[in-house]
ZAMARGU-4260 file (C-alpha; in steps of 0.2 Angstrom, whole numbers, plus 5000, padded with zeros to 4 digits):
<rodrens>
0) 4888/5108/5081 | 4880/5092/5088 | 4887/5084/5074 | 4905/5087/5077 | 4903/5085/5094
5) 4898/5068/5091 | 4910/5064/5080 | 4922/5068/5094 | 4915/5058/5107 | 4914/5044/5097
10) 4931/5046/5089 | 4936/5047/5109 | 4929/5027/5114 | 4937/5020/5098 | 4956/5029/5101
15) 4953/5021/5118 | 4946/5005/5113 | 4961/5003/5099 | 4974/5010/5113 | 4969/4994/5123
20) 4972/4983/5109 | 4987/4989/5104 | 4995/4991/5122 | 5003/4975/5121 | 5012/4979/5106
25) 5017/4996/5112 | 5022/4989/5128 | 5034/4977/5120 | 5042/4988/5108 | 5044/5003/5119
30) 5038/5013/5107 | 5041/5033/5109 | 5028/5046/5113 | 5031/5053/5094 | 5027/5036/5086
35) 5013/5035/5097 | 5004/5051/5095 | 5007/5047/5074 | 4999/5030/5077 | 4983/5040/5085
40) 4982/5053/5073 | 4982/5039/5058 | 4969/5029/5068 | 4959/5044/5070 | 4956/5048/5051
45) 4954/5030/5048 | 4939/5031/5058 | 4930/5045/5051 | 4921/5036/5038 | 4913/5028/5052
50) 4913/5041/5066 | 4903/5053/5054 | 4886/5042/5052 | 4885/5036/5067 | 4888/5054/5075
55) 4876/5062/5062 | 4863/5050/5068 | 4865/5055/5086 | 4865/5074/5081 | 4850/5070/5071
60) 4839/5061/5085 | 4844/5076/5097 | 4840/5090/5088 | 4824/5082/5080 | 4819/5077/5098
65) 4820/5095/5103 | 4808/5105/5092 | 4797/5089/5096 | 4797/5090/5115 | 4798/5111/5112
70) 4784/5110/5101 | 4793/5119/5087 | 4786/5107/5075 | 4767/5112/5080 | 4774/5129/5078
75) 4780/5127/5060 | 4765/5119/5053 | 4752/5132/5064 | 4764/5144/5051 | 4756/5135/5037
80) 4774/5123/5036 | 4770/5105/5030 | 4782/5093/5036 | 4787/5088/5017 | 4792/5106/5017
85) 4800/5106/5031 | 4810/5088/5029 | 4818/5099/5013 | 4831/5107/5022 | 4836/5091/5034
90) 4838/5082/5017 | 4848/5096/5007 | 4860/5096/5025 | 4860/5076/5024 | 4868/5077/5005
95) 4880/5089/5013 | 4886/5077/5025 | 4885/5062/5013 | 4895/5072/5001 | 4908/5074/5016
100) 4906/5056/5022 | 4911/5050/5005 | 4926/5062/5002 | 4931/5055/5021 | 4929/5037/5015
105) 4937/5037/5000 | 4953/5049/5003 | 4955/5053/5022 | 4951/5038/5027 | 4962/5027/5017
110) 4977/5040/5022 | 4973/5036/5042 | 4975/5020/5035 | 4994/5021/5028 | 4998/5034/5041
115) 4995/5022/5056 | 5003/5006/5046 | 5017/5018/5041 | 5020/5023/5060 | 5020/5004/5065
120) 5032/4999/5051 | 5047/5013/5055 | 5045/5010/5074 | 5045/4991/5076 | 5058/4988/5060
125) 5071/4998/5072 | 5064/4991/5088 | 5065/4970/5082 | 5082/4970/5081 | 5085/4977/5099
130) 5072/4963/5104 | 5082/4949/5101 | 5094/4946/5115 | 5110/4930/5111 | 5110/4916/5118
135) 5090/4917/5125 | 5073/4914/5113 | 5064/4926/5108 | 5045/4920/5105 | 5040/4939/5100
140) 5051/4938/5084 | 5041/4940/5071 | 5029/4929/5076 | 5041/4916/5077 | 5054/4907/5088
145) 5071/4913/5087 | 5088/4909/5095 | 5105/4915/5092 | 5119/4911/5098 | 5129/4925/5097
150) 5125/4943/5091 | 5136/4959/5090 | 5130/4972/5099 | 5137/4986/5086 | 5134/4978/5069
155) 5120/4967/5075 | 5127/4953/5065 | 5119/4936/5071 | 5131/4920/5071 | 5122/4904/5074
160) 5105/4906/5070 | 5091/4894/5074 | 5072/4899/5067 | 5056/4887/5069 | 5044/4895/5060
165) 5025/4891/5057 | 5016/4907/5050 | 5026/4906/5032 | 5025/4888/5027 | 5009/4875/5027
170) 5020/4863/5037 | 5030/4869/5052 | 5048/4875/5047 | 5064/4875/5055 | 5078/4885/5049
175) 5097/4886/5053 | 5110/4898/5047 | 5129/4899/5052 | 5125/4919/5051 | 5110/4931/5048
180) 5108/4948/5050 | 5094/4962/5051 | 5092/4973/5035 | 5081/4989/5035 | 5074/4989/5018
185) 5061/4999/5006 | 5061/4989/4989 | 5058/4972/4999 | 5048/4977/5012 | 5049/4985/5029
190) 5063/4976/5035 | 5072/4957/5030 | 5080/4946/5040 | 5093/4938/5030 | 5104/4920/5034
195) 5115/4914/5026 | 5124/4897/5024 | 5109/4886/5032 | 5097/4871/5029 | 5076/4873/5029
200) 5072/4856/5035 | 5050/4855/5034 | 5039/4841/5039 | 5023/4835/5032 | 5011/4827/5045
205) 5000/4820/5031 | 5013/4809/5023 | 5024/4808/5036 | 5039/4814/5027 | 5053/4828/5026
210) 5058/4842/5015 | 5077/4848/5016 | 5084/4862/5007 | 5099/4870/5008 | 5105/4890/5007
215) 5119/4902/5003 | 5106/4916/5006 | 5088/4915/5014 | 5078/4931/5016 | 5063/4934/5027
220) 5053/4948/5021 | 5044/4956/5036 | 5027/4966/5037 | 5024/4972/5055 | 5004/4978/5050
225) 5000/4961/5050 | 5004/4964/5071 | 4989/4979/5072 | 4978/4969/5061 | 4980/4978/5046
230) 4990/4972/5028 | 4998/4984/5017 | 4989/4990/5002 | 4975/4981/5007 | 4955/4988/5000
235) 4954/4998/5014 | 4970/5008/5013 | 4967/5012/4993 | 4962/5029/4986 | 4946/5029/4976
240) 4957/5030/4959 | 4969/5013/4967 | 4952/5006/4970 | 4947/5008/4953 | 4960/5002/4944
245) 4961/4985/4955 | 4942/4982/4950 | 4948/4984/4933 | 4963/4973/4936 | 4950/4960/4944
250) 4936/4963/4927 | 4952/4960/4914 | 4956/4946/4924 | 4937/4938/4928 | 4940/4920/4931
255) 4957/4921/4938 | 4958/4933/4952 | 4944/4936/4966 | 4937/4953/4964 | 4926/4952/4980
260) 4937/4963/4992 | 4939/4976/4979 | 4919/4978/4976 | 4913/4975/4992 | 4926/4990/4998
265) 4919/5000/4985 | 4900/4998/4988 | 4902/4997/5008 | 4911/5015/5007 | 4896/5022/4996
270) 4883/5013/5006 | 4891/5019/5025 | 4892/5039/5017 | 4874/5037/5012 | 4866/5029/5025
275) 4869/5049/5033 | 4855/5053/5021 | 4843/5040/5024 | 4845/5042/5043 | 4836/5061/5038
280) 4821/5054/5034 | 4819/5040/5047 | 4824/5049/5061 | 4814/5066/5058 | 4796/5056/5056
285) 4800/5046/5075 | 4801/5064/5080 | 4785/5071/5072 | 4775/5063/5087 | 4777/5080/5099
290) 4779/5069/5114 | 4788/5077/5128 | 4798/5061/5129 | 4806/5062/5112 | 4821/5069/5117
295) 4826/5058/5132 | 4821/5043/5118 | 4836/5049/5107 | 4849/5039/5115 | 4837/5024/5115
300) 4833/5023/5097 | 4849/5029/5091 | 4858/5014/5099 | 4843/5002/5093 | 4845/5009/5076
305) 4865/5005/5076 | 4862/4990/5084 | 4853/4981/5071 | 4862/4992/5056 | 4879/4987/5060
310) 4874/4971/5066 | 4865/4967/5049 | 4880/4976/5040 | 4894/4966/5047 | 4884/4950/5044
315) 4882/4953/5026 | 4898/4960/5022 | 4908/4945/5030 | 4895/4932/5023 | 4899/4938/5005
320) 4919/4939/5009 | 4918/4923/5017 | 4907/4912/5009 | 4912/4903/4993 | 4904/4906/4980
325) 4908/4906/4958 | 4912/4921/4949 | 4899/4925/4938 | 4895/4940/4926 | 4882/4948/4939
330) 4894/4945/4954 | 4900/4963/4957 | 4881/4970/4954 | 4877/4954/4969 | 4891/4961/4980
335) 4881/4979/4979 | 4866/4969/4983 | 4871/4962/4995 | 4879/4976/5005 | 4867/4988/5003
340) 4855/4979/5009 | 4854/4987/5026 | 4853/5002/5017 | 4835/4998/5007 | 4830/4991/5027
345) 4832/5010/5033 | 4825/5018/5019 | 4809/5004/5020 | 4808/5011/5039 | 4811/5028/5035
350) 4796/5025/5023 | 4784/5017/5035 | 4787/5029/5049 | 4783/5043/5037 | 4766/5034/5032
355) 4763/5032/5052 | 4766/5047/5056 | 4755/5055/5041 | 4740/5046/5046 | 4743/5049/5063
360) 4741/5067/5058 | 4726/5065/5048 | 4717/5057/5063 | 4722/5072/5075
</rodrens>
């Protein structure tokens, strides 16, 4: 129960932490209680692949700290228990969770994932076109600066269509079409914004010069994710089995195409689920001191051990997305490595507080 209870409290300060971050955008959409509350719900089992260690860390430390300020533990081992026999259990319950962390990273979690983008793409591709207003800019437009001249409120056909774009092109870009219009679409994306008779006139500040095409039909493909920080079938929002098959893709196609985000996805999903176990070990010999303190100390060390976990986590994931380095034939057994680093650091603590605590024993 302490588990689950944890899970919800922190599931709680992330909903609230993402509702502050994405108030802008709900704000300026108006978006609908219903598109809201499928928003949440997609967040919230986005979040359980991380919610559930952290939580089960918590739970750990406060139960553990109990029997150590209750003096169960003295009790067990006065009935002839040894604390290997009694770490059994907590282990066989730790592969329980890790089982569930794992099911949670690799299918619930990716679901959140296109639940919440999916939620964002129907509400803002009906909202945009009720955002642009004739005759007035309109900076908001997908994340570009768009003017028209004349719109018609029924068709929401656009006439006179200006556009200076700088998100889509390595050189600022302006755009004008004698007429445009906004297309709801599935094949080619979430929506397209679609001019017709215009120019594309582009600028190059290095060489000073300047690009000028002309247009029967310009499309502007649309992905409002990109808004909530997120991108469509991105790593993260991939099934265990899509996973798989883009790190077969990337291994046919060593050489060409980066396989980094596909195996550092992998092996940070398996090393987050499995950090639940090797919290067990670490976190049940810091209690085997039967200090009265130990349960008030819970909170500490549980906010000192995700401290410097996630710290060192976040570090080495970035560094190994971020920084350049060649392909090579061990690169995906390096991106493992490297991410499970913090891992091996908390089962080399786990390991020396059991040796602490055993000789602490031995003194007594």
């Amino acid at each position: 129960m302490s588990t689950l209870y944890g899970t919800g409290l922190a599931l709680l300060i992330l909903l609230a932490l993402q509702g502050l971050r994405l108030s802008d955008l709900i704000i300026r959409y108006d978006l609908g209680g219903e598109t809201v509350g499928r928003m949440l719900a997609g967040l919230t089992l986005s979040f359980t692949p991380i919610v559930l260690p952290i939580a089960f860390l918590f739970a750990l430390l406060f139960v553990f700290g109990r029997m150590s300020a209750d003096r169960e533990f003295v009790a067990l081992q006065a009935m002839g228990r040894s604390p290997t026999r009694m770490l059994a259990p907590c282990l066989a319950f730790g592969v329980m969770v890790c089982g569930v962390s794992l099911a949670c990273a690799f299918w619930i979690g990716p679901k959140g994932n296109q639940q919440f983008e999916i939620s964002i793409d129907e509400a803002f591709k009906k909202k945009v076109a009720a955002a642009v207003r004739s005759g007035t800019f309109s900076e908001g437009f997908l994340d570009m600066i768009l003017f028209v001249d004349e719109i018609d409120p029924i068709t929401q056909e656009m006439r006179r269509v200006f556009i200076h774009d700088e998100t889509n092109y390595k050189e600022p870009a302006s755009i004008s079409a004698a007429r445009g219009s906004w297309v709801e679409s599935v094949g080619e994306g979430l929506g397209v914004l679609v001019l017709q008779d215009g120019v594309l006139v582009s600028r190059n500040p290095d060489s000073n010069t300047l690009h000028r095409v002309n247009f029967a039909e310009y499309r502007i493909n649309a992905d409002f994710s990109r808004q909530a920080g997120l991108s469509r079938d991105s790593p993260p929002s991939l099934e265990l089995p899509r996973l798989l098959t883009k790190r077969r893709e990337a291994r046919e196609r060593r050489g060409e195409v980066d396989g980094r985000p596909v195996w550092v996805e992998i092996a940070r999903r398996v090393a987050v689920s499995f950090a639940c176990l090797l919290f067990v070990p670490l976190c049940f010999a810091l209690s085997l001191d039967n200090r009265r303190t130990a349960r008030s100390r819970a909170v500490g060390l549980g906010l000192v051990i995700l401290l410097i976990y996630w710290t060192a986590y976040f570090a080495l994931v970035t560094w190994i997305l971020k920084t350049p380095w060649a392909p090579a034939r061990a690169a995906e057994l390096t991106a493992w490595g490297v991410v499970w680093l913090p891992n091996l650091a908390l089962l080399a603590a786990g390991l020396v507080a059991w040796r602490r605590s055993s000789h602490r024993r031995a003194s007594q």
